[in-house]
C-alpha positions as CSV (number, residue, x, y, z in Angstrom):
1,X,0.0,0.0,0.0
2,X,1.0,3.3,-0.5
3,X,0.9,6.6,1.5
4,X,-1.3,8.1,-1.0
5,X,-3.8,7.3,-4.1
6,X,-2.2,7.5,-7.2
7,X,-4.8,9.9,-9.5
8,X,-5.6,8.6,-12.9
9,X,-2.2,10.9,-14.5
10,X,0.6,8.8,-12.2
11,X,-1.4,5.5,-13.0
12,X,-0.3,5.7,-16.2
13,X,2.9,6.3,-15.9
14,X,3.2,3.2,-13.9
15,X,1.2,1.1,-16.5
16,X,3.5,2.7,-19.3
17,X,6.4,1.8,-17.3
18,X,5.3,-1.8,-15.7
19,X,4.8,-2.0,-19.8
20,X,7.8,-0.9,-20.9
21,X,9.4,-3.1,-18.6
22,X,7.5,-6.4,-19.2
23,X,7.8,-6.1,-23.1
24,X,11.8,-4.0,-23.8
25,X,13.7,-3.9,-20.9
26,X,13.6,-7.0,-18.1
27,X,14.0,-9.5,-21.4
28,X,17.1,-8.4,-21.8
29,X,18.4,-7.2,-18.3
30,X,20.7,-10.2,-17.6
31,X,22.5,-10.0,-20.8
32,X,23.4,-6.3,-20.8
33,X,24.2,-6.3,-17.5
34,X,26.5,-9.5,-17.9
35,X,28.4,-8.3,-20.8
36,X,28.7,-4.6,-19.5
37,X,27.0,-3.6,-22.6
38,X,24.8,-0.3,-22.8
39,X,21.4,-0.8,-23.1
40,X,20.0,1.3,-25.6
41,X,17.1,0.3,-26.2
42,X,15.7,1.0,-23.3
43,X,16.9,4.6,-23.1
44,X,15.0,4.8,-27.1
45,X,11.8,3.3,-25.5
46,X,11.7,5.3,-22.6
47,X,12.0,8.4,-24.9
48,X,9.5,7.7,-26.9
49,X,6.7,7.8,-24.1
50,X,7.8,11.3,-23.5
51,X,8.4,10.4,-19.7
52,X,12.0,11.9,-19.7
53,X,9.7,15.3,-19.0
54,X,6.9,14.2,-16.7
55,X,8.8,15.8,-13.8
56,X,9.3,19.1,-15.1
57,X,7.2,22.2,-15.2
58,X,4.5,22.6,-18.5
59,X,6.1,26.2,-19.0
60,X,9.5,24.4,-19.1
61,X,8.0,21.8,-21.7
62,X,7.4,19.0,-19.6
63,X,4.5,17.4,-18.3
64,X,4.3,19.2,-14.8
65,X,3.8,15.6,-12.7
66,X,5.8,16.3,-10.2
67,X,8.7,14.2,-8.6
68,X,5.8,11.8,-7.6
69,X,6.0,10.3,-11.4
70,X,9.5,9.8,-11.2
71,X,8.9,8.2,-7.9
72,X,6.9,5.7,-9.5
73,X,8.6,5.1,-12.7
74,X,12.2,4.8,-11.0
75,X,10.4,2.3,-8.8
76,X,9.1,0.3,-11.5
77,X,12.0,0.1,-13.5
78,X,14.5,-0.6,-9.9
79,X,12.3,-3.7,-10.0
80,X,13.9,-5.1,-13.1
81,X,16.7,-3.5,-14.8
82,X,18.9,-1.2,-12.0
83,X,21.0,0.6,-15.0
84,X,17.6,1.4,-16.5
85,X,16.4,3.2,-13.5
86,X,19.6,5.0,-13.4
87,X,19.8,6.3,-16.5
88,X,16.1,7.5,-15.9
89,X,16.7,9.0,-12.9
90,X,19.6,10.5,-14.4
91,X,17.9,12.1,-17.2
92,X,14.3,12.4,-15.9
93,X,15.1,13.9,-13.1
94,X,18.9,15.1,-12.0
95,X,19.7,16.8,-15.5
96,X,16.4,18.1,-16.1
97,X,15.3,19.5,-12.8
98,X,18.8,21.2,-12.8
99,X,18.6,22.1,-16.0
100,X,14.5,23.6,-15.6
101,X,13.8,27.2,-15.7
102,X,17.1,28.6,-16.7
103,X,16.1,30.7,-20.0
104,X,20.1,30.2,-21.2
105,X,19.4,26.3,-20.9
106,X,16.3,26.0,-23.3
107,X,17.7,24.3,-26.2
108,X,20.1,22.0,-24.2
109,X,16.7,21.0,-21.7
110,X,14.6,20.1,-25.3
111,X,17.2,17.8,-26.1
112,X,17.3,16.1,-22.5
113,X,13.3,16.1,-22.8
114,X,13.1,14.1,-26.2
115,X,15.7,12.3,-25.9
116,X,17.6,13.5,-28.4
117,X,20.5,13.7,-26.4
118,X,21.5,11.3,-23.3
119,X,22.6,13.8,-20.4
120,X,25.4,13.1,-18.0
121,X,25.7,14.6,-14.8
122,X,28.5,15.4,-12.9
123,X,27.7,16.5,-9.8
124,X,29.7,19.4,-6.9
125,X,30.8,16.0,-5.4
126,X,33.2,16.2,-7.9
127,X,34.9,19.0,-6.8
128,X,35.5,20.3,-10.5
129,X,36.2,23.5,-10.5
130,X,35.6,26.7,-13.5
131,X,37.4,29.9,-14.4
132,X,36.1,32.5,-16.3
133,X,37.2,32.5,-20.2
134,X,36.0,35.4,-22.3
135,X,32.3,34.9,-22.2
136,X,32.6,31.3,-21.2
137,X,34.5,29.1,-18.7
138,X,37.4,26.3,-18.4
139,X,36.5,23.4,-16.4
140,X,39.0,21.4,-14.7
141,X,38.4,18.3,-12.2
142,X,37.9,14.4,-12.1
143,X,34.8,12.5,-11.8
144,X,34.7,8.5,-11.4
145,X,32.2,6.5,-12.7
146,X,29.4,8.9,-14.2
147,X,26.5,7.5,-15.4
148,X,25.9,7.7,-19.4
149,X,28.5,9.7,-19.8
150,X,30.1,6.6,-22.5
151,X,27.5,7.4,-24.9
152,X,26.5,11.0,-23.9
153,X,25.5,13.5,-26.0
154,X,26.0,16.7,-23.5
155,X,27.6,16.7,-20.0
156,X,26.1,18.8,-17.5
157,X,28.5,20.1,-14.7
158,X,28.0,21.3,-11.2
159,X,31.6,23.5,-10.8
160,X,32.7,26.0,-8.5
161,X,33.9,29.4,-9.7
162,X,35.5,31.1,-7.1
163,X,33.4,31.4,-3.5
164,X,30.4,29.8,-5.8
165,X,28.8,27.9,-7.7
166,X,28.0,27.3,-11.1
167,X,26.0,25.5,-13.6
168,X,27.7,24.0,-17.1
169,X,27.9,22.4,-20.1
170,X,30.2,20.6,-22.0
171,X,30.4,19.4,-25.1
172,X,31.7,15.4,-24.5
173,X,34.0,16.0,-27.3
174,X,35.8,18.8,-25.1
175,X,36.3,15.7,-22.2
176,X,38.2,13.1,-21.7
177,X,35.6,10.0,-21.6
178,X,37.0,6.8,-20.9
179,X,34.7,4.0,-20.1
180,X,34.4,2.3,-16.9
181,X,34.0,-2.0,-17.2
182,X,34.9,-2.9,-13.3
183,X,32.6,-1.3,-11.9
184,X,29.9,-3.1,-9.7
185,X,26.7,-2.1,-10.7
186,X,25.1,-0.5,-13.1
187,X,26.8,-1.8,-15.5
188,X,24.7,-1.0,-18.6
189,X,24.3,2.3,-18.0
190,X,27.3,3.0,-19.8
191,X,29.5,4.3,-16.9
192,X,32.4,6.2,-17.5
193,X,35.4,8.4,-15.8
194,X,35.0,12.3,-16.8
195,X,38.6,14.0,-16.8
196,X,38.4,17.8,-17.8
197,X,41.4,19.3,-18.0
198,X,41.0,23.2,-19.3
199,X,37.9,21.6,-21.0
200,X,35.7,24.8,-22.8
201,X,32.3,25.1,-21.3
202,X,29.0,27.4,-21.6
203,X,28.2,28.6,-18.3
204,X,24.2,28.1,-17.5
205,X,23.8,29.7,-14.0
206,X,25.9,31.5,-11.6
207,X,25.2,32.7,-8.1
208,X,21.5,32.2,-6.6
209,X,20.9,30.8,-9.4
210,X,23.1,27.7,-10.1
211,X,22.3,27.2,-6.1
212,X,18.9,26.8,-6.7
213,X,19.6,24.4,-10.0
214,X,22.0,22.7,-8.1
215,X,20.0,22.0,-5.1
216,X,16.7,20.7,-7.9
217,X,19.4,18.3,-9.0
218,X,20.6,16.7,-5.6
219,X,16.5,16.5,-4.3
220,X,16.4,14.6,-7.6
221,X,19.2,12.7,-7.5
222,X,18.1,11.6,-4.0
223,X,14.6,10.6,-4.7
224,X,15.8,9.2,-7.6
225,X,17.8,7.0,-5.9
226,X,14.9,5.6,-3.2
227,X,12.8,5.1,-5.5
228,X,15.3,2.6,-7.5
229,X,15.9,0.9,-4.4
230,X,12.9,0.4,-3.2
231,X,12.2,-1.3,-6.4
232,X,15.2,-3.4,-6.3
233,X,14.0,-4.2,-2.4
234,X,10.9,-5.5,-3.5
235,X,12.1,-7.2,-6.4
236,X,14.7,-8.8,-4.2
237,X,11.8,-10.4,-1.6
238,X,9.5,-11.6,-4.5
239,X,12.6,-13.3,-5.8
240,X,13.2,-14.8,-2.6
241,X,9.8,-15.7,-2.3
242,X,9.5,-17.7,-5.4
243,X,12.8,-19.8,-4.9
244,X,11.5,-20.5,-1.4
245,X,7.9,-21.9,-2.5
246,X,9.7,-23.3,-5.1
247,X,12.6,-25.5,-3.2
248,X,11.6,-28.3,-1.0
249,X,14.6,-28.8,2.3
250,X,13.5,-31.3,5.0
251,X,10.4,-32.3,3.5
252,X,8.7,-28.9,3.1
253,X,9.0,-25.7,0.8
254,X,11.8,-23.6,2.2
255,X,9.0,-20.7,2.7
256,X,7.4,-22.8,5.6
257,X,10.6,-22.8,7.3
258,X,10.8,-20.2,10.2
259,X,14.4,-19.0,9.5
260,X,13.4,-18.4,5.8
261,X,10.0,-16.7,6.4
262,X,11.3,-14.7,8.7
263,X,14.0,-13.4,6.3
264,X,11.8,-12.2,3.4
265,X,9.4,-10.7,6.5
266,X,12.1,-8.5,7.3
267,X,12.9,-7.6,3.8
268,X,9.4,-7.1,2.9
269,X,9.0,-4.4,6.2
270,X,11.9,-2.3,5.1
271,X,11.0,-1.8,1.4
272,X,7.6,-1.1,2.8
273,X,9.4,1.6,5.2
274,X,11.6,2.5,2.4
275,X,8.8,3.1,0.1
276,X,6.4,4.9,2.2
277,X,9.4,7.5,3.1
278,X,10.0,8.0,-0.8
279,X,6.6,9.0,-1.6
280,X,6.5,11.6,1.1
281,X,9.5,13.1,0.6
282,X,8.0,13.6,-3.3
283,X,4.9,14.5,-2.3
284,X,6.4,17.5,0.3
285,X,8.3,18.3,-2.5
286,X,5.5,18.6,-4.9
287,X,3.7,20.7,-2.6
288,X,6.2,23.6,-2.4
289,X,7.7,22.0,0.9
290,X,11.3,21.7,1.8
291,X,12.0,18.0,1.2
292,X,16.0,18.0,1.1
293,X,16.3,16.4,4.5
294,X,13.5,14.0,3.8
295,X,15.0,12.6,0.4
296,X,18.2,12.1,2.0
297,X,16.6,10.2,4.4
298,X,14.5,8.8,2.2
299,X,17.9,7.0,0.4
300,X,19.2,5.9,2.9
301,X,16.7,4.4,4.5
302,X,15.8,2.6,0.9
303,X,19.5,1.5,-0.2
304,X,20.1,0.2,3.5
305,X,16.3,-1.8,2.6
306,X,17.6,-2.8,-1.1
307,X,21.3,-4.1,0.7
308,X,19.4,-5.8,3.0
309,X,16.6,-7.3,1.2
310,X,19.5,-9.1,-1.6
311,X,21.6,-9.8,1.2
312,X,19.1,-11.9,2.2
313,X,17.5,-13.4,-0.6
314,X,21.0,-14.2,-1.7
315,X,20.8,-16.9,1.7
316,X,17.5,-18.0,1.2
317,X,19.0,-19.3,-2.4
318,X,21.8,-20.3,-1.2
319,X,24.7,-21.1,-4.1
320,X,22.0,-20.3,-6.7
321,X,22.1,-16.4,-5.2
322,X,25.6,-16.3,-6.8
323,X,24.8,-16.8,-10.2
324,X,23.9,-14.3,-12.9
325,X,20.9,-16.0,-13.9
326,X,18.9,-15.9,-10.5
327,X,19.1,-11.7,-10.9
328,X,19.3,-11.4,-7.1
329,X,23.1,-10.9,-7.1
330,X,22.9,-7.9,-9.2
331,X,20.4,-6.3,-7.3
332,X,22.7,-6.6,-4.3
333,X,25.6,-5.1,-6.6
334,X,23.5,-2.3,-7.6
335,X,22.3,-1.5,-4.3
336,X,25.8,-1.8,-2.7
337,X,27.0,1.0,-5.6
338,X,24.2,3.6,-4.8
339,X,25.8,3.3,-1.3
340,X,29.0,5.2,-2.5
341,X,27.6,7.2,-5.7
342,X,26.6,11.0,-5.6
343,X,28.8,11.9,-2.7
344,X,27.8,8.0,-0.6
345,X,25.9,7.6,1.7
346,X,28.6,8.0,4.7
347,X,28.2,12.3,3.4
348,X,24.6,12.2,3.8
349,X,24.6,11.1,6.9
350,X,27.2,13.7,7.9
351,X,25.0,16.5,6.1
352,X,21.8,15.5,8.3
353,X,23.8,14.8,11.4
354,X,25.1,18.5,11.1
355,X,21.1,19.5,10.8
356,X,20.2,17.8,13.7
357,X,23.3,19.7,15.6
358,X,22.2,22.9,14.0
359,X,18.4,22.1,15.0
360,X,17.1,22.5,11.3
């Protein structure tokens, strides 16, 4: 159950998805995944239902549904195909949010909305850092393992110029893009290492500004990311599930045993936890509120939960958990990377411990 109805508009955006999913992506999950090879056909199909906007503003050309429909397709897809439902997240909602209702970022934002282009974000984790160059910037930092950014078509940059920040972009030709193959998860989502080194860039927002854009991008990011694990939590229980009721030990289905049930109980009550926590911290969000503190809680609460829940289903099948073909494993390797992407989760709990010493 959720903390809320979904109205007719988020519905379908979870049937599109759930569709999307059953018919283009799951099929062919395992073997990207396996073989590290970019799955581009799901990043077409998900353009063409026009999703890659549904979180952005109408007068920014989106569909103005809030971070509650990237809440639910994020969840959807974390239930099959991780590196799907981080490239959406990605696109749908860290580049576009960041990239939504700066006038100078109009034509780059129609690209990230159609799909024309794949965006790749590199975040102020990053520490990459800008100087002013006639009426543009040079970019110069390091970022590891960046989603997309092997087959991106435009790079979006969170730098710092000075005392502040600001908002890029670079042309991926004006990098140094070398793709990443051992990594843990994620691994079709075309992962790479971002080097710039005096790279040209446009600058998109300075000041206020690039704060504000910055700060779309991390909620984002954040929600993003629960939602994905969530999904990957549940899909790790049902998966668990089945091979129980499937396997017989000591003269009964493994799910009769008490250990076992007990197992998938515990996985089922954080995902639960996980996803009730999610859809508030959208829903705040989408009502104007400040929901910063509440998505970061919101991740970690779910990636803990996604850990937890593979961990576990990884026992309950035993040597099978191991293998590539029972999926469970790479939900546990996925979950285990969104523990240390966007800054890991050992910095937001340092942000929100220095919020609870502040008493914000």
């Amino acid at each position: 159950m959720h903390n809320l109805t979904l109205g007719d508009e988020l519905s379908m955006v979870q049937d599109t998805v759930r569709k999307l999913v059953q018919d283009v992506i799951e099929p062919a999950a395992l073997e990207h995944d396996e073989h590290r090879r970019f799955h581009a056909g799901a990043f077409e199909a998900l353009a063409e239902t026009g999703l890659f906007g549904a979180a952005v503003a109408e007068d920014d050309g989106g569909a103005g549904l809030g971070l509650l429909s990237l809440v639910v397709a994020c969840e959807e897809l974390g239930r099959a195909c991780g590196s799907s439902g981080r490239l959406f997240a990605t696109q749908a909602g860290t580049a576009a949010l960041s990239l939504a209702g700066l006038a100078s970022a109009a034509e780059v934002l129609e690209s990230v909305l159609t799909g024309e282009k794949l965006c790749a974000f590199v975040g102020p984790e990053h520490g990459v850092c800008a100087e002013v160059d006639g009426s543009g910037a040079k970019l110069s930092g390091f970022a590891r393992y960046v989603t997309g950014a092997a087959e991106a078509g435009v790079v979006v940059v969170a730098a710092s110029l000075g005392d502040g920040p600001v908002l890029c972009v670079v042309e991926p030709a004006a990098a140094e893009i070398a793709p990443q193959d051992q990594g843990l998860g994620f691994r079709a989502s075309g992962p790479a290492s971002v080097t710039l080194d005096g790279a040209a860039a446009q600058i998109l927002a300075s000041g206020d500004e690039a704060h504000a854009a910055i700060a779309r991008a991390a909620l984002a990011t954040d929600v993003g990311a629960a939602a994905l694990a969530a999904g990957s939590a549940f899909a790790s229980v049902d998966l668990g599930r089945r091979h129980a009721g499937e396997r017989i030990a000591f003269g009964k289905p493994l799910a009769r045993q008490q250990a076992v049930g007990h197992k998938l109980v515990e996985g089922m009550r954080r995902a639960e936890a996980a996803r009730q926590l999610v859809y508030q911290a959208a829903r705040v969000a989408d009502g104007g509120g400040d929901a910063a503190r509440l998505a970061a809680l919101a991740r970690l609460t779910a990636v803990d939960a996604a850990v937890h829940a593979a961990d576990e289903s990884i026992q309950v099948h035993g040597g099978f958990g191991y293998t590539v073909e029972y999926h469970v494993e790479r939900h546990y390797r996925d979950a285990k990377t969104l523990e240390v992407l966007d800054g890991g989760a050992c910095a937001a709990r340092d942000v929100l411990a220095s919020s609870l010493g502040s008493g914000a």
